[in-house]
C-alpha positions in Angstrom: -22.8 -8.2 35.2 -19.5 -7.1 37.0 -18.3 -3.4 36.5 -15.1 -1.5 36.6 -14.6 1.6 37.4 -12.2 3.8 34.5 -12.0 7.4 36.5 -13.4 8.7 39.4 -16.8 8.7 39.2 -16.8 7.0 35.6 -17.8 2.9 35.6 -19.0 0.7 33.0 -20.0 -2.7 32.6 -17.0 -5.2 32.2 -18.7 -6.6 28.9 -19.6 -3.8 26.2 -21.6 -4.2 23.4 -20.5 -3.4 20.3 -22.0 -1.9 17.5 -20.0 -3.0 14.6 -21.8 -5.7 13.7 -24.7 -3.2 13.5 -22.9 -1.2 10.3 -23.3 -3.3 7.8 -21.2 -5.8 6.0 -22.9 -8.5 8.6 -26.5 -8.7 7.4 -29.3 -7.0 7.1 -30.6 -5.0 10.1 -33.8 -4.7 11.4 -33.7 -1.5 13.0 -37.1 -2.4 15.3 -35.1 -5.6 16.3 -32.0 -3.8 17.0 -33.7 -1.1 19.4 -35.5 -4.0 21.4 -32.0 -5.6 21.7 -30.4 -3.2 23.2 -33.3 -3.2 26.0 -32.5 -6.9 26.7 -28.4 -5.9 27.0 -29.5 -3.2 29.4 -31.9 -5.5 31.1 -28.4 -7.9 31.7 -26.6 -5.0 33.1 -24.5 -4.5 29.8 -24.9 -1.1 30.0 -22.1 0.3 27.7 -22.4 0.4 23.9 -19.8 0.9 21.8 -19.9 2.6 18.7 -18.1 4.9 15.9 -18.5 7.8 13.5 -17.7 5.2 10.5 -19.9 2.7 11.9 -22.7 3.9 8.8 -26.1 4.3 10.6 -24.9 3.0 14.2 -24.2 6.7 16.4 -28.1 7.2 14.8 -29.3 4.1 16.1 -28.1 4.5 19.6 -29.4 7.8 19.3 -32.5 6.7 18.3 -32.7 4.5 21.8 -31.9 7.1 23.8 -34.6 9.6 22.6 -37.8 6.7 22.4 -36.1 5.5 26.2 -35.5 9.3 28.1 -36.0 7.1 31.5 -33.1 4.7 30.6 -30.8 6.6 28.6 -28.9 7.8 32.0 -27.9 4.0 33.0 -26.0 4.0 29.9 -22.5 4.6 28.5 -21.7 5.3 25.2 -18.1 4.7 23.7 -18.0 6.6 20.2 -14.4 7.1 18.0 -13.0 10.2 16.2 -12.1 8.2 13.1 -10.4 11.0 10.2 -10.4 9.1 6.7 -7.0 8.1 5.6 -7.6 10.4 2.3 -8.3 13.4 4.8 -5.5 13.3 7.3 -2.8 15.2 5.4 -5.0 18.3 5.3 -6.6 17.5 8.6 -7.5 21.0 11.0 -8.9 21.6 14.5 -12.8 22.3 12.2 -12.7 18.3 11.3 -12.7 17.6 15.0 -15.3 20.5 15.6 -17.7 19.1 12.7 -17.0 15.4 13.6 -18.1 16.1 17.6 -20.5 17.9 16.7 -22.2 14.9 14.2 -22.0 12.3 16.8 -23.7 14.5 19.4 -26.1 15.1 16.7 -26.7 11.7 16.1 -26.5 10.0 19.5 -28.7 12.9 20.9 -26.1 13.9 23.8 -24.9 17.0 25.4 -21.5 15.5 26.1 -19.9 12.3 24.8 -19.3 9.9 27.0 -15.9 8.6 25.4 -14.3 9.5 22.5 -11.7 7.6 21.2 -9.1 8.2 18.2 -8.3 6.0 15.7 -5.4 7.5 13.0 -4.7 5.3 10.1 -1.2 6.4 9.3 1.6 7.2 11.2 3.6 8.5 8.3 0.7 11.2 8.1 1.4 13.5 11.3 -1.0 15.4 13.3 -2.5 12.2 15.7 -0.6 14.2 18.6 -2.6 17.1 17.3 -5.6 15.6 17.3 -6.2 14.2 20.7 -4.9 17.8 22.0 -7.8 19.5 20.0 -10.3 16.1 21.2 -8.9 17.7 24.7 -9.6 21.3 24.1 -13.2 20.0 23.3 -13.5 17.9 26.7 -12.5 20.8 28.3 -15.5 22.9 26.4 -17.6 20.1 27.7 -18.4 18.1 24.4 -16.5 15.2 25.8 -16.4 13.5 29.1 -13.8 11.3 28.7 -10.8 10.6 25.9 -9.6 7.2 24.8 -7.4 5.6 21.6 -8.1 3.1 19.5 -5.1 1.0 18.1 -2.1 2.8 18.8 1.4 1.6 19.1 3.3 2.1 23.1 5.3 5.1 21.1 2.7 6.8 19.7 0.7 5.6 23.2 3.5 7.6 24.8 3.9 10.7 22.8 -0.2 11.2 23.5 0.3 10.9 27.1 3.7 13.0 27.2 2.0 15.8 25.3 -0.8 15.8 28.1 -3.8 13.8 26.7 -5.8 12.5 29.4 -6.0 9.0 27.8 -8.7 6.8 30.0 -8.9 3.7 27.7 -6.9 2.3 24.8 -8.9 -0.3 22.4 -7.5 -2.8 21.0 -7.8 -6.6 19.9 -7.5 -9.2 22.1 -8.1 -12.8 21.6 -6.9 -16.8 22.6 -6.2 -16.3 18.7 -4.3 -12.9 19.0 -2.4 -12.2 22.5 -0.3 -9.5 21.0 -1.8 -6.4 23.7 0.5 -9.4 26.2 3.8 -8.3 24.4 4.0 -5.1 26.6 1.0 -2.9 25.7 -1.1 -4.3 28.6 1.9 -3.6 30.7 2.4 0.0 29.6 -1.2 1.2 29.8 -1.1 -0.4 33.3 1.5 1.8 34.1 -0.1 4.7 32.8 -3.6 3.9 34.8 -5.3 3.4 31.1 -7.8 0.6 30.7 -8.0 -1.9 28.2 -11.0 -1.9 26.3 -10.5 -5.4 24.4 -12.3 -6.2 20.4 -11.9 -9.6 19.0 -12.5 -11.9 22.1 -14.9 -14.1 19.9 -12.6 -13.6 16.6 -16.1 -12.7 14.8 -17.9 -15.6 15.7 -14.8 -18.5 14.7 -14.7 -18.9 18.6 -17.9 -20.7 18.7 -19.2 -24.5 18.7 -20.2 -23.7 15.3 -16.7 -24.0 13.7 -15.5 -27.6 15.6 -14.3 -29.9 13.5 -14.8 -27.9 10.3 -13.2 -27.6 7.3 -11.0 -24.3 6.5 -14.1 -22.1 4.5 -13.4 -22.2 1.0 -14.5 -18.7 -1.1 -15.8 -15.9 0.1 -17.0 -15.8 3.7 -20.1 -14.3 4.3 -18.8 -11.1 5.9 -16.5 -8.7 7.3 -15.7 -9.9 10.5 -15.2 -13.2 9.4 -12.9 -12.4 6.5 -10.9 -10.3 9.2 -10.0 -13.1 11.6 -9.6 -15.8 9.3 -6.4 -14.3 8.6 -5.5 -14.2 12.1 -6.0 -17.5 12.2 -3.6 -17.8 9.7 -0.8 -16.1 11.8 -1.9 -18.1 14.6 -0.7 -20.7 13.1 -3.2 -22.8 10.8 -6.7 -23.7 10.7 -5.4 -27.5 12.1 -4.1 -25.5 15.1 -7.4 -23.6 15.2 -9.1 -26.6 15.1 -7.0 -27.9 18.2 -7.2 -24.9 20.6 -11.2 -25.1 19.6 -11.0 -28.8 21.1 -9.7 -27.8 24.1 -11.9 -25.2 24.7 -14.6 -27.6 24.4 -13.6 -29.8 26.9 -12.7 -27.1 29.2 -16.4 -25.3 28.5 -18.0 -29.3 29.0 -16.4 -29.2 32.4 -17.9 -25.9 33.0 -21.3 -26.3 31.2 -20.6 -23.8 29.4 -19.7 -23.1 25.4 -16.9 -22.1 23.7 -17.8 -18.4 23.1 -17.8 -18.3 27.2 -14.4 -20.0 27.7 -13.0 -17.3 24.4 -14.6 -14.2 26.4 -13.6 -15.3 29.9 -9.9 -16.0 29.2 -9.5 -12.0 27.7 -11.4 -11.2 31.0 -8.9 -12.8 33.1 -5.7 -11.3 31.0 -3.7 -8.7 33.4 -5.2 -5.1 32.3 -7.9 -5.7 30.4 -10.9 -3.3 32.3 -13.5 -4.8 29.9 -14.4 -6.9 26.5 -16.4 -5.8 23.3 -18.5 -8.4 22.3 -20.0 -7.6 18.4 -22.8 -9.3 19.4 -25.6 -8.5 16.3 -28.5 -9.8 18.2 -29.5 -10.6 22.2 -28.9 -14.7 21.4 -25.7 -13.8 22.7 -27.0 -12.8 26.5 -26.5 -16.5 28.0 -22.9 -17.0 26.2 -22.2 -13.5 28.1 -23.4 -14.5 31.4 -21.9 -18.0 31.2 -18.4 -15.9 30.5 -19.2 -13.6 33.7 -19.7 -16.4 36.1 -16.8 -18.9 34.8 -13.7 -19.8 36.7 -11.5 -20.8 34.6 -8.8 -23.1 36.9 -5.0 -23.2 36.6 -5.6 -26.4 34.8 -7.7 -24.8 32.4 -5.5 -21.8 31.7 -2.0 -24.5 31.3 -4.7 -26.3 28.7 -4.7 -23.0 26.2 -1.1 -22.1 27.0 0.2 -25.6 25.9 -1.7 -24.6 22.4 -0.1 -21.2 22.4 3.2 -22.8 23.1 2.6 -23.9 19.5 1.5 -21.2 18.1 3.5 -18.9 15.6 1.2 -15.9 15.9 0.3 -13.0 15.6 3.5 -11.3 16.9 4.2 -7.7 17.2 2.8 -4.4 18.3 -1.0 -4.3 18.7 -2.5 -3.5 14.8 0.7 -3.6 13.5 -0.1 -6.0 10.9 -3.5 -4.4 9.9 -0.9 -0.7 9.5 1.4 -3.0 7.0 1.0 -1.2 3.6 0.5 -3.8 0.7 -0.2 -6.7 3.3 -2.9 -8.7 3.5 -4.1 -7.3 6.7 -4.1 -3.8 5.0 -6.0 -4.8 2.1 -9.4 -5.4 3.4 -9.7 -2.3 5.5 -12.0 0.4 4.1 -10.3 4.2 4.4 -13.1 6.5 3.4 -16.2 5.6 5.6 -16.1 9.4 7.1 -16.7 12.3 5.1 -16.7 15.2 7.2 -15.9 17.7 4.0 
């Protein structure tokens, strides 16, 4: 497993795994399973998790690792988000922050917090710039090692870093399905020295063998993740173009020996400022895809492959999560608001 190093002093591995899948809305959890999971992802070197306070039960899992491991919990890195409800954020004060820090080390059993990173669901709402200045007032108490964001725009990117938050990372989704962090994002958080911590490489599992040659999924689609990036494959441009960029990530992953998980993750990997890549990986099945991705070299040939696809592609275009922020669209309508009740 390859690392990268985010601040002095402060690496982590290249590939994260990421706990969403973990929250619910994917399956049912086996919380026994889970914990012996995460052993096998340390055991590879993955040795950053990635979590959220709105990710129900998954800060109290991790937590749950740390305490029953005390002799591995220092090899690893945990990512958490600040994550206000969308009902909350008009009346939202420096004692949400407070309480909400204060949970997460609760749960995750920590005496500082890795990384925290902010997610704010409304920019017509102010008080984001507010905040990450009162997230910074608790890194300098100590509660917080590290600050990060999680799907802001390059203004709002640069009002955080103009009003002196020490942004580290900036999450956002990333995918052969969804290039827009490429617009100019990548470039401005290059700029800025701020990693890209990248969701979505596997576009919840439709980057896999197990969709080619397919039909579109008619009804309801068995969960979350999967409802989410079937309508980026919509603004990609169709599930026939789909089907034709998954064709030529077969054959590229055949002459590789490799599957088409590994070709998904190692093309993000390869994209100009992207430190590392969350991979929602529910279960350690995943491991071997992950290593394939982390020893793949993907050739010029390879790379002109995908960009003759994307050269047909209509989508997604924009500002990273600008379509999810798009009130009354279709993006909008699947997200869920109210997962964090601090009150």
């Amino acid at each position: 497993m390859t690392r990268v190093t985010l601040a002095p002093g402060y690496d982590i591995s290249r590939v994260l795994k990421g706990g969403w899948q973990l929250a619910g809305g994917h399956g049912a959890i086996d919380p026994a399973a889970a914990l012996a999971d995460m052993d096998r992802f340390v055991d590879a070197g993955v040795t950053t998790f990635d979590c959220a306070d709105i990710y129900t039960g998954v800060e109290e899992l991790i937590g749950q690792w740390r305490r029953t491991r005390p002799e591995r919990a220092g090899a690893v890195q945990v990512h958490t988000k600040y994550v206000p409800d969308l009902d909350r954020l008009a009346a939202h004060a420096r004692a949400d922050v407070v309480r909400g820090i204060d949970r997460s080390l609760r749960r995750l059993g920590m005496d500082a917090l890795d990384v925290v990173q902010l997610h704010w669901w409304d920019y017509d709402t102010p008080g984001y710039v507010e905040a990450a200045l009162w997230l910074t007032e608790l890194r300098r108490a100590g509660k917080i090692r590290h600050l990060g964001l999680t799907n802001f725009d390059r203004l709002k990117l640069a009002e955080m870093t103009g009003a002196g938050v020490p942004v580290l990372s900036h999450q956002v989704q990333y995918s052969v399905l969804d290039r827009r962090p490429a617009n100019a994002m990548a470039a401005a958080c290059a700029s800025s020295s701020i990693g890209l911590l990248c969701y979505g490489a596997l576009a919840g599992g439709f980057l896999s063998g197990r969709w080619l040659g397919a039909a579109a999924p008619a009804g309801e689609l068995e969960n979350r993740s999967l409802v989410k990036y079937r309508l980026i494959i919509d603004e990609f441009g169709g599930w026939e173009l789909f089907q034709e960029l998954l064709a030529v990530m077969h054959a590229i992953g055949r002459r590789h020996d490799v599957g088409i998980g590994a070709v998904a993750m190692r093309w993000v990997l390869d994209q100009p400022g992207v430190s590392g890549i969350i991979v929602g990986a529910r279960h350690a099945g995943h491991l071997q895809s992950i290593a394939d991705a982390v020893s793949l070299r993907l050739t010029a040939a390879d790379g002109a492959a995908i960009a003759a696809i994307h050269g047909r592609s209509s989508g997604p275009v924009g500002e990273v999560y600008a379509l999810e922020r798009a009130k009354g669209g279709v993006h909008a309508s699947i997200m869920r608001y109210t997962l964090n009740r601090l009150g």
